[in-house]
C-alpha positions as protocol buffer text, in pm:
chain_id: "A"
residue {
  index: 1
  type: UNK
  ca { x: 0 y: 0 z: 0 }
}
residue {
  index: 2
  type: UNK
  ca { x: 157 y: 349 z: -130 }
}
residue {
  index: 3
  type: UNK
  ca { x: 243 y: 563 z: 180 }
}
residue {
  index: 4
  type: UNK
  ca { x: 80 y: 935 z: 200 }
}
residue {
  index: 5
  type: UNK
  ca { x: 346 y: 1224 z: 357 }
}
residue {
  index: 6
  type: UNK
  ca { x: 126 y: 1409 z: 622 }
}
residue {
  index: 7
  type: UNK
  ca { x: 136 y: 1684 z: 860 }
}
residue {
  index: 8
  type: UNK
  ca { x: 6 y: 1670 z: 1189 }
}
residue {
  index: 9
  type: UNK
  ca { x: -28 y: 1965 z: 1466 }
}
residue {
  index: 10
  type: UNK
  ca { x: 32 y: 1767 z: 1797 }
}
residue {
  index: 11
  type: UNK
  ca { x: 38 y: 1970 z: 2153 }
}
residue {
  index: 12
  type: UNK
  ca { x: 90 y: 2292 z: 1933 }
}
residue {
  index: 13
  type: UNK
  ca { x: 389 y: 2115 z: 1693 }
}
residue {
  index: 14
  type: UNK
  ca { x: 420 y: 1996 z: 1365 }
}
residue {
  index: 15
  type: UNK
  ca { x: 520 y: 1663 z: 1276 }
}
residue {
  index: 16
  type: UNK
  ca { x: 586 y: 1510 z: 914 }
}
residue {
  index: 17
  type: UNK
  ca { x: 496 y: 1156 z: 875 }
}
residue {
  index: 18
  type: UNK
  ca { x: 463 y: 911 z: 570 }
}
residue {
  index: 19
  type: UNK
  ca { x: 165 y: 652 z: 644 }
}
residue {
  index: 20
  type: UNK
  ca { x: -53 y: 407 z: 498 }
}
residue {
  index: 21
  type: UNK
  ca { x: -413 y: 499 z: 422 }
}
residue {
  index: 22
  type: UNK
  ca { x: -588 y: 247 z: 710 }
}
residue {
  index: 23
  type: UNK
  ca { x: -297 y: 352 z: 977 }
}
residue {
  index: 24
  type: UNK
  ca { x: -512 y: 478 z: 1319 }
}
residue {
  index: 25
  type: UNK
  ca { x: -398 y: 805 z: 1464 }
}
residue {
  index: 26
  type: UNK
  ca { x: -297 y: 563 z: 1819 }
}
residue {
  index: 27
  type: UNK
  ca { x: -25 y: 422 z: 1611 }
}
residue {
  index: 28
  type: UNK
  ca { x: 106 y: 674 z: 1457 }
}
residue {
  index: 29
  type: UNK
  ca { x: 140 y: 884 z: 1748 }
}
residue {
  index: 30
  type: UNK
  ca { x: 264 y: 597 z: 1983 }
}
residue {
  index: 31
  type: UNK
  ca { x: 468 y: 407 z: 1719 }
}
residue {
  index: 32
  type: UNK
  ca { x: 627 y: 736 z: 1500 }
}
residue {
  index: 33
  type: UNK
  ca { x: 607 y: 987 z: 1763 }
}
residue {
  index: 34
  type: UNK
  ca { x: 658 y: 824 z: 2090 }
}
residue {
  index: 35
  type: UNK
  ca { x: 339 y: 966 z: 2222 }
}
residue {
  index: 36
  type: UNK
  ca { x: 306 y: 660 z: 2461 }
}
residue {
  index: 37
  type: UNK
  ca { x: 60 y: 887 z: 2716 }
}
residue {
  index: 38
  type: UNK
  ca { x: -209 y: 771 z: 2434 }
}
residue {
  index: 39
  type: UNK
  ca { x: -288 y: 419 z: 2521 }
}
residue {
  index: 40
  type: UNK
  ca { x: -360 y: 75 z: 2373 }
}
residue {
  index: 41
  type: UNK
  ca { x: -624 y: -118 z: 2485 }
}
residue {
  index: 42
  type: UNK
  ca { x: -917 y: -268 z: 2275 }
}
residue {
  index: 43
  type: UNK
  ca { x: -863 y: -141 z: 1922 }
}
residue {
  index: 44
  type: UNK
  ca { x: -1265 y: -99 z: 1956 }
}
residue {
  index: 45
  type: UNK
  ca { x: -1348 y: 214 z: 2066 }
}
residue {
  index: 46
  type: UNK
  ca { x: -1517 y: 23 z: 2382 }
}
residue {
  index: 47
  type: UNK
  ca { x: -1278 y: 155 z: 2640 }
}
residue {
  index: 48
  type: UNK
  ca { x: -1193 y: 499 z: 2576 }
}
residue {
  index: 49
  type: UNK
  ca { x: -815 y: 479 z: 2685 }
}
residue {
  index: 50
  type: UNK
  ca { x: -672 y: 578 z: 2353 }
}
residue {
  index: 51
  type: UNK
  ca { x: -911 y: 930 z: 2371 }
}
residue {
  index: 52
  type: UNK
  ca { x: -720 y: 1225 z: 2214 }
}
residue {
  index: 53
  type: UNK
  ca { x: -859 y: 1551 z: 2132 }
}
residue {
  index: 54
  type: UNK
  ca { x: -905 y: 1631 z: 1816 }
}
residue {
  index: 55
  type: UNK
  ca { x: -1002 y: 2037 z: 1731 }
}
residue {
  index: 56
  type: UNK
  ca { x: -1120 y: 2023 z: 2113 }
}
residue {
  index: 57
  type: UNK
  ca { x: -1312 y: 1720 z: 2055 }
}
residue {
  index: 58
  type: UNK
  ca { x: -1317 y: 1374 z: 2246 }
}
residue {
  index: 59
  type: UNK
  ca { x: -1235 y: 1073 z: 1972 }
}
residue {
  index: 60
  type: UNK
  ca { x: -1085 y: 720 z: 2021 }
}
residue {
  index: 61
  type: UNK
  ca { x: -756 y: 733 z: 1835 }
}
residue {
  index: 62
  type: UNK
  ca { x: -798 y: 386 z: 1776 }
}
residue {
  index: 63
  type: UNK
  ca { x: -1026 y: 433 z: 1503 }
}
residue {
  index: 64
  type: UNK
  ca { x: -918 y: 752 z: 1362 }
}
residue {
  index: 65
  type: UNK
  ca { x: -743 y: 749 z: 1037 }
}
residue {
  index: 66
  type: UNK
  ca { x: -434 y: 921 z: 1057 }
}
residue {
  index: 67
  type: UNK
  ca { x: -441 y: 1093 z: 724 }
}
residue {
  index: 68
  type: UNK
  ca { x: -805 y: 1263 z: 859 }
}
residue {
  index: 69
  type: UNK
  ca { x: -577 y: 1415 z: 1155 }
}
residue {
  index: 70
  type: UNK
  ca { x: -432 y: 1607 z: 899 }
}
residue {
  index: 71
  type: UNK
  ca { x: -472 y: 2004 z: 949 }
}
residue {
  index: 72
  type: UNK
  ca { x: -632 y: 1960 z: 1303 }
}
residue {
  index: 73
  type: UNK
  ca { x: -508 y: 2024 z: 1637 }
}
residue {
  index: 74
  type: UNK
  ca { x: -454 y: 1705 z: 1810 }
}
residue {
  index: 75
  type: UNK
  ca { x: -392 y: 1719 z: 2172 }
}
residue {
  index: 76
  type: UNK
  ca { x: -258 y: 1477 z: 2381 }
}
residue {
  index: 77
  type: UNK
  ca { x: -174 y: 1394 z: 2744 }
}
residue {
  index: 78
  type: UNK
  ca { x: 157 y: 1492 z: 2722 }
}
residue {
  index: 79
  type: UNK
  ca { x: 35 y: 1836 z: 2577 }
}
residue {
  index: 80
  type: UNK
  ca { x: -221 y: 1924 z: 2799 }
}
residue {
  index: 81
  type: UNK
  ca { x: -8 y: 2029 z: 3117 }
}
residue {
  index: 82
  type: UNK
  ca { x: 106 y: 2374 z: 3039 }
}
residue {
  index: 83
  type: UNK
  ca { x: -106 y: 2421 z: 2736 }
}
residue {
  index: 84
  type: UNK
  ca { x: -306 y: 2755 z: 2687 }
}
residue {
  index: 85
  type: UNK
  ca { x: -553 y: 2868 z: 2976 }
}
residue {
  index: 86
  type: UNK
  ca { x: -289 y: 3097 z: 3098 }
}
residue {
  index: 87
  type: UNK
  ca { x: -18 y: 2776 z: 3220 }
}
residue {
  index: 88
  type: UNK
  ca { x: 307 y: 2820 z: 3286 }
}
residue {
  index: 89
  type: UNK
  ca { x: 489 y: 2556 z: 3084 }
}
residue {
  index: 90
  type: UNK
  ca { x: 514 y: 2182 z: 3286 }
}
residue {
  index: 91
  type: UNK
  ca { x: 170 y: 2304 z: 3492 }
}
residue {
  index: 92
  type: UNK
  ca { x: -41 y: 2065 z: 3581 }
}
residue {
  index: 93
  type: UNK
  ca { x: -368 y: 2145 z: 3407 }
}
residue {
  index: 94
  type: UNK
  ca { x: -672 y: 2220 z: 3698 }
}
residue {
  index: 95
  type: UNK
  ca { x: -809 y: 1835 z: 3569 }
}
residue {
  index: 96
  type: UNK
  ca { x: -441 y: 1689 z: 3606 }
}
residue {
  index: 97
  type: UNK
  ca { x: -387 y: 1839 z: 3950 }
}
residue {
  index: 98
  type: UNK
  ca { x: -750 y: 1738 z: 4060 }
}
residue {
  index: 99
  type: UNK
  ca { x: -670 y: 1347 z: 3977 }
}
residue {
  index: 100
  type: UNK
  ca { x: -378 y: 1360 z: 4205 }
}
residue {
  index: 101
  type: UNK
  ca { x: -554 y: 1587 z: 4496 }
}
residue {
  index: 102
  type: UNK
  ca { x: -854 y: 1302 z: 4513 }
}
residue {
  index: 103
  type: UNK
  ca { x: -709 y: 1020 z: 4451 }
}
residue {
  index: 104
  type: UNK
  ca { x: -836 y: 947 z: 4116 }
}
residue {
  index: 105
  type: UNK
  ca { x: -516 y: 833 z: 3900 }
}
residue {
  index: 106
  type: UNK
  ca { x: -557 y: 475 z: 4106 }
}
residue {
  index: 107
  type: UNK
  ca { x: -338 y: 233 z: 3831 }
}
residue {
  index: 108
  type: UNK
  ca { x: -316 y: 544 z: 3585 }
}
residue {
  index: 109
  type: UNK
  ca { x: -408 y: 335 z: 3268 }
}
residue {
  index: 110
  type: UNK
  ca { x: -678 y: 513 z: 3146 }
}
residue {
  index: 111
  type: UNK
  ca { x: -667 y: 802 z: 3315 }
}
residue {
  index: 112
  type: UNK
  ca { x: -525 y: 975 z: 3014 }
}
residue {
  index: 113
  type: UNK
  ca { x: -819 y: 915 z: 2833 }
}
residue {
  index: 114
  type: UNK
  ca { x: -1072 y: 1014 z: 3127 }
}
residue {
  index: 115
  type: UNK
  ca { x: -894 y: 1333 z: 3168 }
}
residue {
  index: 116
  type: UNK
  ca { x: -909 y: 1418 z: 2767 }
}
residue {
  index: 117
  type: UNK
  ca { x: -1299 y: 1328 z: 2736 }
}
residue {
  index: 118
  type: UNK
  ca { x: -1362 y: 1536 z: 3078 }
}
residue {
  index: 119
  type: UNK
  ca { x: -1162 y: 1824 z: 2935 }
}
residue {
  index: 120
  type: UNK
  ca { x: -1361 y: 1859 z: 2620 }
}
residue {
  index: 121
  type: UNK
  ca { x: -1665 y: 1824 z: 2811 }
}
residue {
  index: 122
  type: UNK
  ca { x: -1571 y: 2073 z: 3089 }
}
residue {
  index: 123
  type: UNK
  ca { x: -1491 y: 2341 z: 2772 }
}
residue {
  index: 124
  type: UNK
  ca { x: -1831 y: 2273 z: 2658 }
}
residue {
  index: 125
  type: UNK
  ca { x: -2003 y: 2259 z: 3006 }
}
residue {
  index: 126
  type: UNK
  ca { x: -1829 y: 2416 z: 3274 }
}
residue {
  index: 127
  type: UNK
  ca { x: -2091 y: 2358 z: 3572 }
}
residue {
  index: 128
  type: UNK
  ca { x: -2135 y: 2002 z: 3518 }
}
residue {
  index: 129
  type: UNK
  ca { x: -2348 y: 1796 z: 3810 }
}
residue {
  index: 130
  type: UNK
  ca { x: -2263 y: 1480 z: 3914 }
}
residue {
  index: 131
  type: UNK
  ca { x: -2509 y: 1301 z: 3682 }
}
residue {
  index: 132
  type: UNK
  ca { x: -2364 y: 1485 z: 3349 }
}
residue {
  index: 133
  type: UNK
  ca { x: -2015 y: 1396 z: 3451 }
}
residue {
  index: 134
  type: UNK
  ca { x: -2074 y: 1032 z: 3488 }
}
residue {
  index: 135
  type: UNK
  ca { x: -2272 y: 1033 z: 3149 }
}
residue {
  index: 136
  type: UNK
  ca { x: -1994 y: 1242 z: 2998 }
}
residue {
  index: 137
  type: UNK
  ca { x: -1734 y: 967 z: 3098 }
}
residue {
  index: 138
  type: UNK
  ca { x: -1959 y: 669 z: 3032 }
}
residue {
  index: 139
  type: UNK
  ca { x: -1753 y: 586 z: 2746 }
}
residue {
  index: 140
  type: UNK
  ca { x: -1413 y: 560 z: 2948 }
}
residue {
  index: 141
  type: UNK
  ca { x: -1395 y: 216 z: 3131 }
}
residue {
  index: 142
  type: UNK
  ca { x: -1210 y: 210 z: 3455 }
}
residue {
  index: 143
  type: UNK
  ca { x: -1076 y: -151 z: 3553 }
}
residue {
  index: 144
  type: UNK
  ca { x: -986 y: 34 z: 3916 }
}
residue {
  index: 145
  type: UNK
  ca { x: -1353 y: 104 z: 3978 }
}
residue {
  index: 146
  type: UNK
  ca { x: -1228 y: 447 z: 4102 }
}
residue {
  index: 147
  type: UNK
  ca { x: -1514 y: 639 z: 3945 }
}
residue {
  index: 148
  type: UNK
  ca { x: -1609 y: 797 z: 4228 }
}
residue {
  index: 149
  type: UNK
  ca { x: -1309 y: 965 z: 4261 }
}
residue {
  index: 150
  type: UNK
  ca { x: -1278 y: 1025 z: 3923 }
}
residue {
  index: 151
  type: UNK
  ca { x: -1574 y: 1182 z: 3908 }
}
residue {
  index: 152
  type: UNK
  ca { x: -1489 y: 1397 z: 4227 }
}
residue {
  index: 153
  type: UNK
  ca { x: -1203 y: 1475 z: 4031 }
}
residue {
  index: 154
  type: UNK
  ca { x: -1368 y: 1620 z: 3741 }
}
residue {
  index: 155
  type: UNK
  ca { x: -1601 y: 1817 z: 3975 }
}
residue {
  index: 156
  type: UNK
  ca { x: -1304 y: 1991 z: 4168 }
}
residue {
  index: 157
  type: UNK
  ca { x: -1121 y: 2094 z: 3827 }
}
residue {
  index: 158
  type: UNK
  ca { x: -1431 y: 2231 z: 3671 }
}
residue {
  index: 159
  type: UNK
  ca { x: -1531 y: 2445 z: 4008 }
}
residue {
  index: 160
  type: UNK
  ca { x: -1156 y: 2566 z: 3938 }
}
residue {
  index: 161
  type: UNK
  ca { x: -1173 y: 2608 z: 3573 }
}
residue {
  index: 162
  type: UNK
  ca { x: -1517 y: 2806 z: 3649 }
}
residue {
  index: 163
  type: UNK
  ca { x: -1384 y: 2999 z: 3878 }
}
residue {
  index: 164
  type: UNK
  ca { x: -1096 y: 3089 z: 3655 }
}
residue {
  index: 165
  type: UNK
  ca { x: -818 y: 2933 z: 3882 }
}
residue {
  index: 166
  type: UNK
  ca { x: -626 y: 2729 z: 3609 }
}
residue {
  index: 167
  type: UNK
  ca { x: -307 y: 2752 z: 3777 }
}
residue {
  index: 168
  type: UNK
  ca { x: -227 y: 2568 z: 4080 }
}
């Protein structure tokens, strides 16, 4: 299959690759770019550990084609501490900070993903209740069971975020 030279704009940089058509987005940022915060899991979109942001939306790189990445914004865990909202660089975003003040990182596989699909729901709903959070992360499983926390988590960064405190 005849490669196709793309650009991608990860965490705010540019990156050249040369992939196959049917290559996900997952591999080619853990595989080419060493992007390992991104995780593998069920190659299904069941689990949600793989989310990425993609123009400020929640989508399971492990579906997404890597050549429809092209001439988005793709943000990933590794970009998200010190990224815009005012962050010094190396910052731990109000969600990351929140998962390690309650508790909620537990084994820490797919927190990643939990914090990506609460971020672009947070941006989109800042005064979530407890309800919308959990329905908001319904598609991220936790093998932990540390949902609770998790959503505490979610609830203490967005109370931040609200209250324009994005530093911490």
């Amino acid at each position: 299959m005849a490669k196709i030279p793309i650009t991608l704009t990860i965490n705010g940089e540019r990156h050249e690759a040369l992939v196959e058509p049917d290559r996900t987005l997952l591999d080619v940022l853990r595989t080419d770019l060493g992007l390992t915060g991104t995780k593998t899991n069920c190659l299904d979109a069941e689990c949600g550990v793989c989310t990425v942001l993609v123009d400020g939306l929640a989508v399971n790189a492990c579906l997404y084609l890597a050549v429809v990445a092209q001439g988005r914004a793709i943000t990933t865990i590794e970009g998200l501490a010190g990224a815009g909202e005012g962050l010094a660089p190396g910052t731990l975003h109000p969600l990351q900070r929140a998962f390690v003040d309650h508790g909620a990182v537990q084994c820490g596989y797919c927190i990643p993903g939990m914090i990506l699909s609460a971020k672009a729901y947070l941006d989109d709903h800042p005064r979530p209740s407890e309800a919308q959070v959990r329905e908001a992360l319904a598609g991220n499983l936790c093998r932990c069971t540390g949902y609770q926390k998790i959503v505490d988590a979610v609830l203490a960064a967005a109370g931040r975020m609200a209250a324009g405190a994005v530093a911490s």
